[in-house]
N, C-alpha and C positions, 0 to 999 in steps of 0.2 A: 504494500500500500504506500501509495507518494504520501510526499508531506504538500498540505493546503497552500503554505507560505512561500510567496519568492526565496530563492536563494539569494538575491540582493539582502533580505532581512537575516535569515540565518546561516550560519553558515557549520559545517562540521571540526573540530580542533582539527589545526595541525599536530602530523605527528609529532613535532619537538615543542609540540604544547602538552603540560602537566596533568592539565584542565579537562575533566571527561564529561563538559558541557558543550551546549549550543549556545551561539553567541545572539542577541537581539537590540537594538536600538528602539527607546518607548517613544512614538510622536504623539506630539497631544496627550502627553502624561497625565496631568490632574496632580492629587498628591500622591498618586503611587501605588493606586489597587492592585492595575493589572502587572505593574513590574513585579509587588510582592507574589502575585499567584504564579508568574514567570518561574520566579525563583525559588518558587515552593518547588514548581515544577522540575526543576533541575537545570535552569536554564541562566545565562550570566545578563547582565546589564551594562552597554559597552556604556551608553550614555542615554540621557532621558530630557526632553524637550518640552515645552510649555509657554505660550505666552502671559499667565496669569503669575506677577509676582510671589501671590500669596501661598496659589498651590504647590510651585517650584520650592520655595521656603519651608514646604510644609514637607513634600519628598525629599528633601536634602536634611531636613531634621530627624524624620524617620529613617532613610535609608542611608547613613553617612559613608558608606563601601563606596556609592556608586561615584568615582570620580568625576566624569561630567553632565552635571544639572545644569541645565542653559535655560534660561530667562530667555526665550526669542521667538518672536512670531513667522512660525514658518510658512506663513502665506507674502511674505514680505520679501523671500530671498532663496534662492533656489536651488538644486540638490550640491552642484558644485563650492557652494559657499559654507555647506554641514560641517568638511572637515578639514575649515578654518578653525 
C-alpha cells in the first residue's frame, strides 16, 4: 500500500541517519495539534509555520525540540523562499 502524502513532504532516513523516523514540515501549524499527533506517531518535525503570532508562541512553548517555529505568512512568499 502507497503512502497518501507527496514525497516533497516526507521523506525516508538516510542510511547514515540514526533516526528511524519520517521526516515532515507542519504548514498552517496552529499551536501544534497535528505536529504533537505527528510525533506521537513516530514521525520528526523539521520545522512548523504559522502566520498567527500567538499560536506560533504557543507551539514553541509546548514543543521546544522543534528548532524552526517561523512567524510567516505563507500566502505572502513562495516555496523557494521556505529554506531561507
Amino acid at each position: 500500500m502507497g503512502s497518501f502524502l507527496p514525497n516533497k513532504i516526507i521523506s525516508k532516513p538516510s542510511s547514515n541517519n540514526s533516526a528511524d523516523s519520517l521526516n515532515f514540515i507542519d504548514l498552517f501549524c496552529g499551536c501544534g495539534g497535528f505536529t504533537l499527533g505527528m510525533e506521537r506517531s513516530g514521525f520528526k518535525c523539521l520545522a512548523a509555520i504559522d502566520f498567527n503570532a500567538e499560536t506560533v508562541a504557543i507551539l514553541h512553548a509546548n514543543l521546544p525540540h522543534i528548532k524552526h517555529v517561523l512567524h510567516r505568512d505563507l500566502t505572502a512568499f513562495g516555496p523557494d523562499e521556505l529554506w531561507k
